[in-house]
C-alpha positions as CSV (number, residue, x, y, z in Angstrom):
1,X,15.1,4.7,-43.6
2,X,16.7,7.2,-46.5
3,X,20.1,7.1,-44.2
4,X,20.5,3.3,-44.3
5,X,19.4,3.7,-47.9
6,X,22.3,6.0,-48.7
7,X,24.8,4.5,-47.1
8,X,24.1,1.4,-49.2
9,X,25.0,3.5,-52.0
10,X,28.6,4.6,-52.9
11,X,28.9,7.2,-50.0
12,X,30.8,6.1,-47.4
13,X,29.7,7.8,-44.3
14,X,26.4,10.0,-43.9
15,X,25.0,12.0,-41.2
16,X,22.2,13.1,-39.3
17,X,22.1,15.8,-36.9
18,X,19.1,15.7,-34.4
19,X,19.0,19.1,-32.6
20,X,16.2,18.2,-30.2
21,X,17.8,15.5,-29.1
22,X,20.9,16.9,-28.8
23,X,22.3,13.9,-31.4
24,X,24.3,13.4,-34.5
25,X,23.4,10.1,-36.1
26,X,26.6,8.5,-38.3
27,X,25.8,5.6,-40.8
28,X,28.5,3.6,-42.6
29,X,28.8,1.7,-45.3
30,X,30.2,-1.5,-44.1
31,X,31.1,-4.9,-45.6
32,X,27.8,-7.0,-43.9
33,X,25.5,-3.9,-44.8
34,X,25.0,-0.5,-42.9
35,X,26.0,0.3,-39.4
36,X,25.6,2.9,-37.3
37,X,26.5,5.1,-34.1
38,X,25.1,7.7,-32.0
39,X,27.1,10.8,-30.6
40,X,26.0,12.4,-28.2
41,X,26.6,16.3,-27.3
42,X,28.8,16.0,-24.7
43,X,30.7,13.4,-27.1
44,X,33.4,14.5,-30.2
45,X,33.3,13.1,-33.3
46,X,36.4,11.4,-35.8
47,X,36.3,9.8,-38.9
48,X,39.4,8.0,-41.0
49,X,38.1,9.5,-43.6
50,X,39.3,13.3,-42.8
51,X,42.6,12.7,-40.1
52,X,42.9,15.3,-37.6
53,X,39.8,16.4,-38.1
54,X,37.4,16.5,-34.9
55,X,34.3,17.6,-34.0
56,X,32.7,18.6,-31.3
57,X,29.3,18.1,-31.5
58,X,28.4,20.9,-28.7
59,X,30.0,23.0,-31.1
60,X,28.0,21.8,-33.7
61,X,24.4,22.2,-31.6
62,X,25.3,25.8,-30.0
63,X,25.7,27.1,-33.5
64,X,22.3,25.0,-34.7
65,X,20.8,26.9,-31.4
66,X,21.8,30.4,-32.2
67,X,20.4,30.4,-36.1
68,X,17.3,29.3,-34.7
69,X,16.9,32.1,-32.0
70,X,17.8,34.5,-35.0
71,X,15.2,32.7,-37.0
72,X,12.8,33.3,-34.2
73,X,14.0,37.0,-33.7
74,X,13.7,37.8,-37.4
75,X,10.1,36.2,-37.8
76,X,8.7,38.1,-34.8
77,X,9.9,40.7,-36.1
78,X,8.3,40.7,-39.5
79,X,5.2,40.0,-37.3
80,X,4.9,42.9,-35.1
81,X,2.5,45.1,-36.8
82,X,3.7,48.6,-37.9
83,X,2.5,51.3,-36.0
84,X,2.3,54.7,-38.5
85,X,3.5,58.0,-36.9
86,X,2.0,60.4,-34.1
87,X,-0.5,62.9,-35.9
88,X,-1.6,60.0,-38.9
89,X,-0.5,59.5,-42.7
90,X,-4.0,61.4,-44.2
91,X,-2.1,64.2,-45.5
């Protein structure tokens, strides 16, 4: 898996965020190989790495949800056919 991969490399933490399943994946570099957890929407997340910082992943998926239903809006949008005004465009 290109995670596991990566976190065998210098980074120290990685992550993947799984909107359909309402996840964010965290893998670790650790000293027997990679590790890693699963947080789950309703959990928060911390690191070492940044203290004091936390996030909450429901946070995190709301704003994931409302960029796509503004990437759904836009490309129906661009879909609807234009309708040309009463009384034509022939001149």
């Amino acid at each position: 898996m290109k995670d596991k991969d990566e976190a065998n490399r210098r980074l120290v933490e990685t992550y993947r965020s799984d909107c359909n399943d309402r996840i964010m994946t965290v893998y670790r570099k650790g000293l027997a190989g990679p590790t890693s957890d699963v947080v789950t929407e309703a959990q928060s997340y911390q690191t070492g790495l940044l203290p004091g910082f936390v996030l909450p992943l429901s946070q995190l998926l709301a704003r994931a949800d409302s960029w796509s239903r503004a990437k759904r809006a836009r490309r129906q949008r661009e879909d609807t056919p234009k309708i040309p005004p009463a009384g034509g465009t022939d001149g």
